[in-house]
MMTF fields as JSON, N, C-alpha, C and O atoms, coordinates in Angstrom:
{
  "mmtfVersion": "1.0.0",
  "mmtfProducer": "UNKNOWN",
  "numBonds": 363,
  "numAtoms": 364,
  "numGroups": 91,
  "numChains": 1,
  "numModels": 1,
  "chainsPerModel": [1],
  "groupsPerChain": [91],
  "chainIdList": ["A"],
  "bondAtomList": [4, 2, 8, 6, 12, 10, 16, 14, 20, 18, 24, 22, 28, 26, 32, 30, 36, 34, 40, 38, 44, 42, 48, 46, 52, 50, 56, 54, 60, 58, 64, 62, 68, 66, 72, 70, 76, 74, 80, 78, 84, 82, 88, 86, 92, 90, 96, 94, 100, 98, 104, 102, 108, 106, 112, 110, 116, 114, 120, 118, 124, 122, 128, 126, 132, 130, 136, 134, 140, 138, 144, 142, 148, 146, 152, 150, 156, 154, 160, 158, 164, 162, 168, 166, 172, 170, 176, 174, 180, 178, 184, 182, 188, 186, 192, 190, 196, 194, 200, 198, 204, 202, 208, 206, 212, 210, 216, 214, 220, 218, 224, 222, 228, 226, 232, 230, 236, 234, 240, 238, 244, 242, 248, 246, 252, 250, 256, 254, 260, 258, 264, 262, 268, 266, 272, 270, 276, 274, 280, 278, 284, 282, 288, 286, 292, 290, 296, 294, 300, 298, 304, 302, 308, 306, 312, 310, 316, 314, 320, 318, 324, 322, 328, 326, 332, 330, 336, 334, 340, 338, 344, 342, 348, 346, 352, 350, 356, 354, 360, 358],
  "bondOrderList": [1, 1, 1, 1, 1, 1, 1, 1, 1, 1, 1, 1, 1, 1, 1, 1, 1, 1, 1, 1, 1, 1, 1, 1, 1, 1, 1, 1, 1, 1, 1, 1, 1, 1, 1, 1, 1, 1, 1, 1, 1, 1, 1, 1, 1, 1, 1, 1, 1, 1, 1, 1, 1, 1, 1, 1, 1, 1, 1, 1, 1, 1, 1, 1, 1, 1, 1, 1, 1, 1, 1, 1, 1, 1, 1, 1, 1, 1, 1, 1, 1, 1, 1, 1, 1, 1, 1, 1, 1, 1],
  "groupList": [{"groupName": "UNK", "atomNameList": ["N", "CA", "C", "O"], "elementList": ["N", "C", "C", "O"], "formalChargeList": [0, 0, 0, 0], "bondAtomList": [1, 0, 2, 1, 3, 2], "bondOrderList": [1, 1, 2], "singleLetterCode": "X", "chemCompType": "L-PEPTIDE LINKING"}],
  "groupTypeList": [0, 0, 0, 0, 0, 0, 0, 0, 0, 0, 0, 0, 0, 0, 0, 0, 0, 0, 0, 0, 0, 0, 0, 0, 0, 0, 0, 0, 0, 0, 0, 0, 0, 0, 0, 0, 0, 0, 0, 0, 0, 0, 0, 0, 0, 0, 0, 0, 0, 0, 0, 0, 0, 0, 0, 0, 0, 0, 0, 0, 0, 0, 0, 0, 0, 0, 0, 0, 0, 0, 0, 0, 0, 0, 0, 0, 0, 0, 0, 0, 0, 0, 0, 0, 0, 0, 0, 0, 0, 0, 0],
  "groupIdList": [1, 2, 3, 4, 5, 6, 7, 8, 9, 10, 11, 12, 13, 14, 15, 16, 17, 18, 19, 20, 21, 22, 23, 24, 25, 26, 27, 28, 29, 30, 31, 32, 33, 34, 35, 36, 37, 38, 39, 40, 41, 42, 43, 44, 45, 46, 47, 48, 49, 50, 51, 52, 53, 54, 55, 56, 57, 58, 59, 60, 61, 62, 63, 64, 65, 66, 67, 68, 69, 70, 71, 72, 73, 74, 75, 76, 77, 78, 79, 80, 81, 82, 83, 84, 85, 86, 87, 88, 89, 90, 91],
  "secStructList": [7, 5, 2, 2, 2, 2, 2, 2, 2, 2, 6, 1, 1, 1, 1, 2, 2, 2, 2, 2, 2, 2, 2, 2, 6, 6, 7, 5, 3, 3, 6, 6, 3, 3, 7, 7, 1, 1, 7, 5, 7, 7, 6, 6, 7, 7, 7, 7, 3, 3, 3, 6, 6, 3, 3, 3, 3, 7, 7, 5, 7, 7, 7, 7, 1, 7, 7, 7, 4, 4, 4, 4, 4, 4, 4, 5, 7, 7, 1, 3, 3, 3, 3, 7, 7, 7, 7, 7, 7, 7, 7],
  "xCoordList": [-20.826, -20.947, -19.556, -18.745, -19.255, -17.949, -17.959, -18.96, -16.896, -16.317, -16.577, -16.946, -16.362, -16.343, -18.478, -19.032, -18.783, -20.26, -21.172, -22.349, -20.521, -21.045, -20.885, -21.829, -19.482, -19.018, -20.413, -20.977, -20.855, -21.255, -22.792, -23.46, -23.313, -24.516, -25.04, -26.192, -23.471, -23.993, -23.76, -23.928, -23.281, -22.555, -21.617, -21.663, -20.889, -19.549, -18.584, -17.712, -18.644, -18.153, -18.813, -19.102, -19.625, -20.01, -20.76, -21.908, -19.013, -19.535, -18.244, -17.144, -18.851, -18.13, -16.702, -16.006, -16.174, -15.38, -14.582, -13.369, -15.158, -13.928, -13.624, -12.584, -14.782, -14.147, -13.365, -12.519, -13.369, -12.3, -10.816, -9.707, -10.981, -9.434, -9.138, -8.16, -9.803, -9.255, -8.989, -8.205, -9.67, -9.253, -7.755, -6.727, -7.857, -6.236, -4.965, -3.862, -5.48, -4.296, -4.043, -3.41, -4.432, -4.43, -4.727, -3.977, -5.84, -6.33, -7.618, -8.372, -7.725, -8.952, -8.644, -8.059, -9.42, -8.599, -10.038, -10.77, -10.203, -10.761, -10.37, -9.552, -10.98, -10.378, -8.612, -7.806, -8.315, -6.624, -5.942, -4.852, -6.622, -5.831, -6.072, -7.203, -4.941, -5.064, -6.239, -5.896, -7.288, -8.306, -8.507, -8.245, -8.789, -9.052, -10.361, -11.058, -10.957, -12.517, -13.238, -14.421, -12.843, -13.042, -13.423, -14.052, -12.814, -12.68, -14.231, -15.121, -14.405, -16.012, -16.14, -15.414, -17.468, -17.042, -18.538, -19.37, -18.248, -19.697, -20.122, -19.295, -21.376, -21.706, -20.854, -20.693, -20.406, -19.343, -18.338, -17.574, -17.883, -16.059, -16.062, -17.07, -14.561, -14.416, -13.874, -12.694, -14.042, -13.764, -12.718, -12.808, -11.612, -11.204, -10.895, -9.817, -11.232, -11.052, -10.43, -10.956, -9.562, -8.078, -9.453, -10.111, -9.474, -9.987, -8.973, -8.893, -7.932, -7.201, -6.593, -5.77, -7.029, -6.97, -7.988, -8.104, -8.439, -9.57, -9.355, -8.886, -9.697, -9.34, -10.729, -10.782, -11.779, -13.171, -13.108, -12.71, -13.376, -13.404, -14.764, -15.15, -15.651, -17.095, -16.865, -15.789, -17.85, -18.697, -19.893, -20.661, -19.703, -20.754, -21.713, -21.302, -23.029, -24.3, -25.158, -26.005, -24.989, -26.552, -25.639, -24.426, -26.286, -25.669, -27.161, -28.234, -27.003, -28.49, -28.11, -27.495, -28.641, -28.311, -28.405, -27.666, -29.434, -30.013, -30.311, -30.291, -30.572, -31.143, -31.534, -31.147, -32.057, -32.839, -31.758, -31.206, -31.433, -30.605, -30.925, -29.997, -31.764, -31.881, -31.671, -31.615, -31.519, -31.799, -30.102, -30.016, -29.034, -27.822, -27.088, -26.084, -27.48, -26.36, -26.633, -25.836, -28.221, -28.163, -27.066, -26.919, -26.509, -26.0, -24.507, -23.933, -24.038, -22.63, -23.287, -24.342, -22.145, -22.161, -20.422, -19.785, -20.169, -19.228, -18.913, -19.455, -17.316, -16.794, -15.852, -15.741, -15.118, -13.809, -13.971, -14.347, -13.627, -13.483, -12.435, -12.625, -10.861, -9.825, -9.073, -9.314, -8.494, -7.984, -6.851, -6.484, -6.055, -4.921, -3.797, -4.128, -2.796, -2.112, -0.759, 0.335, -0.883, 0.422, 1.264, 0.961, 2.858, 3.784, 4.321, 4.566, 4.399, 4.688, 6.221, 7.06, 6.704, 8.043, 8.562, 9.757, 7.916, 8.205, 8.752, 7.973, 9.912, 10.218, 11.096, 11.531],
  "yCoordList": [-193.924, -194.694, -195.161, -195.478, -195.215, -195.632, -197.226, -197.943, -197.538, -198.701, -199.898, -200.972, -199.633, -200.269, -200.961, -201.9, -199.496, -199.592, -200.474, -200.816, -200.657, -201.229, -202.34, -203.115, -202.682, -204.461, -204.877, -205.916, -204.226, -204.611, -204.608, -205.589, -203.867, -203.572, -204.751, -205.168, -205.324, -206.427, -207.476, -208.528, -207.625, -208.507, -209.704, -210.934, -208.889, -209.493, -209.622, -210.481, -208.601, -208.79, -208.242, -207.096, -209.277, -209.51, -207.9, -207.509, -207.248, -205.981, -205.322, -205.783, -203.921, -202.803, -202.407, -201.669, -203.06, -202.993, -204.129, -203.956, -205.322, -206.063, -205.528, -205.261, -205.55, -204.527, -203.498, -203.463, -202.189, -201.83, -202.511, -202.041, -203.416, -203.848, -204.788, -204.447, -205.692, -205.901, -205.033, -205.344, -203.808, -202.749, -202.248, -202.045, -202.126, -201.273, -202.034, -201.555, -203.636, -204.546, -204.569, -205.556, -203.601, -203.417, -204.79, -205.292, -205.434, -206.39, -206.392, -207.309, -204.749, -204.647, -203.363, -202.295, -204.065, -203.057, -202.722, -203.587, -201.519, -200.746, -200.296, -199.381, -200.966, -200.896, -200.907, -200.258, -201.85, -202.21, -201.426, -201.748, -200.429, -199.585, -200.021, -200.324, -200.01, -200.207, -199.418, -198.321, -199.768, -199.179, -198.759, -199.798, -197.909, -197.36, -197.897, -198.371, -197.975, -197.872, -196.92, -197.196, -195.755, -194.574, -193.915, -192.864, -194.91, -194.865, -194.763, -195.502, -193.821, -194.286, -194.848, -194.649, -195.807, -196.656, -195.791, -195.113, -196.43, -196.486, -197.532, -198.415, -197.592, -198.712, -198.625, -197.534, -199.58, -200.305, -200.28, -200.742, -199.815, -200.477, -201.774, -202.366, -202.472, -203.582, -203.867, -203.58, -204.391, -204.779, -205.879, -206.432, -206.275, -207.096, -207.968, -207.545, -208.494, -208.781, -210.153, -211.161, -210.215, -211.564, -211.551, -210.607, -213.068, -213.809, -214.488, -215.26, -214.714, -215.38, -216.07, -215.439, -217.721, -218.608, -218.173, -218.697, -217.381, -217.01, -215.449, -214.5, -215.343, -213.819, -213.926, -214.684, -212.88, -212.947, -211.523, -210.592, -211.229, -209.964, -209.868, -210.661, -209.048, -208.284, -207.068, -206.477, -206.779, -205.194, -205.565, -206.527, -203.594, -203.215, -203.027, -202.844, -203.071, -203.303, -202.213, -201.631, -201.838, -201.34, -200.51, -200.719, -199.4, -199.09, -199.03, -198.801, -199.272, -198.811, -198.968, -199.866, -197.92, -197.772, -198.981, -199.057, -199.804, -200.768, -201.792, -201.384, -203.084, -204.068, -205.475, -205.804, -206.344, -207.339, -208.409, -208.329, -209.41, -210.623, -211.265, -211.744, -211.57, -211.923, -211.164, -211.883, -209.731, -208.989, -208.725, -207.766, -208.842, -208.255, -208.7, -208.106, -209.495, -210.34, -209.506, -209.43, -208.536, -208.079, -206.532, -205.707, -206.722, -205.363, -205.628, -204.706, -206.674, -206.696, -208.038, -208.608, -208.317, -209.755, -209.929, -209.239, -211.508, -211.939, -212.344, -213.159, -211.219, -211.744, -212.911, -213.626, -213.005, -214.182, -214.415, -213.539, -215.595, -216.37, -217.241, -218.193, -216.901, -217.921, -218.631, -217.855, -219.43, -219.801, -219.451, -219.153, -219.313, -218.697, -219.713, -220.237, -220.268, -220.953, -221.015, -220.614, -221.491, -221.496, -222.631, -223.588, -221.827, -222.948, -223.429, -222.714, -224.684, -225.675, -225.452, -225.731, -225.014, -225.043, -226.754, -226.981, -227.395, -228.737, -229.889, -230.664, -229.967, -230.434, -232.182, -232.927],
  "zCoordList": [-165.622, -164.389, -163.973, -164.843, -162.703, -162.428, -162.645, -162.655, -162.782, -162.855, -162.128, -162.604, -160.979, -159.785, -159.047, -158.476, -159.723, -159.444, -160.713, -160.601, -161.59, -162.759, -162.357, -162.198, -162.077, -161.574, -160.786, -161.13, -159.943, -158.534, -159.261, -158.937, -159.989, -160.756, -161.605, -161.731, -162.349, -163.566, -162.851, -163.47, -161.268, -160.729, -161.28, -161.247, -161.715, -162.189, -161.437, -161.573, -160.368, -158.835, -158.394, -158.738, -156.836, -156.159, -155.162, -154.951, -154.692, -153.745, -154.322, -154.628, -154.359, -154.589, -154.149, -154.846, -152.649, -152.138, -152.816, -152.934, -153.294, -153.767, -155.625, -156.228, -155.966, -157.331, -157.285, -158.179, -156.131, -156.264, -155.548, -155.806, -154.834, -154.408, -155.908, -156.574, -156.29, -157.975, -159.033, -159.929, -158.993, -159.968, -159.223, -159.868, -158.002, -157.484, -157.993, -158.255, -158.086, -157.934, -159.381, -159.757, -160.414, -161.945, -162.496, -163.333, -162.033, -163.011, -163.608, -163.932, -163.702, -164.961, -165.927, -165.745, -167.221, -168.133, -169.028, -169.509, -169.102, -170.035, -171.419, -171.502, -172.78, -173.926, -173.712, -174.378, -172.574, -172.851, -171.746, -171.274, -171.383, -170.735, -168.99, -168.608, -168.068, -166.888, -166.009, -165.567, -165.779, -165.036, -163.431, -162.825, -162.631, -161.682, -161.121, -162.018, -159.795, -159.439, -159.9, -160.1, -160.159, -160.037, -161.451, -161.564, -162.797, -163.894, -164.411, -163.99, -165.305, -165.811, -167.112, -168.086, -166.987, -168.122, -168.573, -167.968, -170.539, -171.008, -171.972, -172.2, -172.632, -173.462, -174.791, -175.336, -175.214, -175.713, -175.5, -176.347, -174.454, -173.526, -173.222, -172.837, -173.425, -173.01, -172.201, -172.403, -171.123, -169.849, -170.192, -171.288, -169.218, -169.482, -167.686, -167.268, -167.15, -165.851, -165.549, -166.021, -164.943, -164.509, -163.165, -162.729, -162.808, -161.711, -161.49, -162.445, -160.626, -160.383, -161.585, -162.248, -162.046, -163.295, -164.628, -165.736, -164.22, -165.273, -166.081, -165.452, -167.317, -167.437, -168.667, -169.635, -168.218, -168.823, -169.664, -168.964, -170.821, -171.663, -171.974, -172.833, -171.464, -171.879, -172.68, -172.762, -173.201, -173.899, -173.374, -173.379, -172.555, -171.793, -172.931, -174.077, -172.615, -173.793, -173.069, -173.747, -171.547, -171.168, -170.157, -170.17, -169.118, -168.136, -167.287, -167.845, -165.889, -165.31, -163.542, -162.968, -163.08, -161.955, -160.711, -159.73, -161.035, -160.491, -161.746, -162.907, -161.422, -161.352, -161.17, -160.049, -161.69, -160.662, -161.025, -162.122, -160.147, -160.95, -161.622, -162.274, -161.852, -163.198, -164.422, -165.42, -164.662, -165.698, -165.417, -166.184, -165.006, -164.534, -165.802, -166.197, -166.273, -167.767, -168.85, -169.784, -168.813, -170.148, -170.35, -171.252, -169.07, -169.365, -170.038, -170.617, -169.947, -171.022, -171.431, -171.151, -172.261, -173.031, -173.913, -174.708, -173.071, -172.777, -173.993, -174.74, -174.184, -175.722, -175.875, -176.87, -174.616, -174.687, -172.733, -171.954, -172.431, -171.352, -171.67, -172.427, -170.936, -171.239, -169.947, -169.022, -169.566, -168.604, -168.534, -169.671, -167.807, -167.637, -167.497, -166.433, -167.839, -167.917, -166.743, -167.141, -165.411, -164.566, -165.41, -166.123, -164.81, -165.72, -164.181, -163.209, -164.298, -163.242, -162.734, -163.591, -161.537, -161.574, -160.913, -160.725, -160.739, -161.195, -162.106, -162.661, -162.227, -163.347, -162.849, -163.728]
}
């Protein structure tokens, strides 16, 4: 399954079009490696995705073309959630 369509599937992002403009801007990484939209993932890759202040690391658990929101969490499960640290140029 591509990349981009999984985001949008487990809704981890929102719509397809913004998963791939976050994948272009190289802030998602597949087992480490800089990822594409286009990239296909499968069950047990780890995602690694920068949100602005946020940088969230999943393993994909499920793949499925569709489903319901409520059922969208069982398809990864979230290994690390860290905040990202700006250094103040304020001194």
């Amino acid at each position: 399954m591509r990349l981009d369509k999984f985001l949008k599937v487990s809704r981890l992002i929102k719509r397809r079009t913004l998963a791939k403009e976050v994948a272009e801007q190289g802030r998602i990484t597949i087992n480490g490696a800089i990822a594409k939209a286009s990239s296909n993932v499968k069950v047990g890759d780890e995602l690694t995705i920068q949100f602005g202040q946020k940088k969230v690391t999943v393993k994909i658990t499920d793949l499925k073309e569709t489903t319901r929101k409520e059922e969208a969490t069982n398809l990864y499960e979230v290994i690390k959630e860290e905040r990202i640290e700006t250094e103040s140029l304020e001194r």
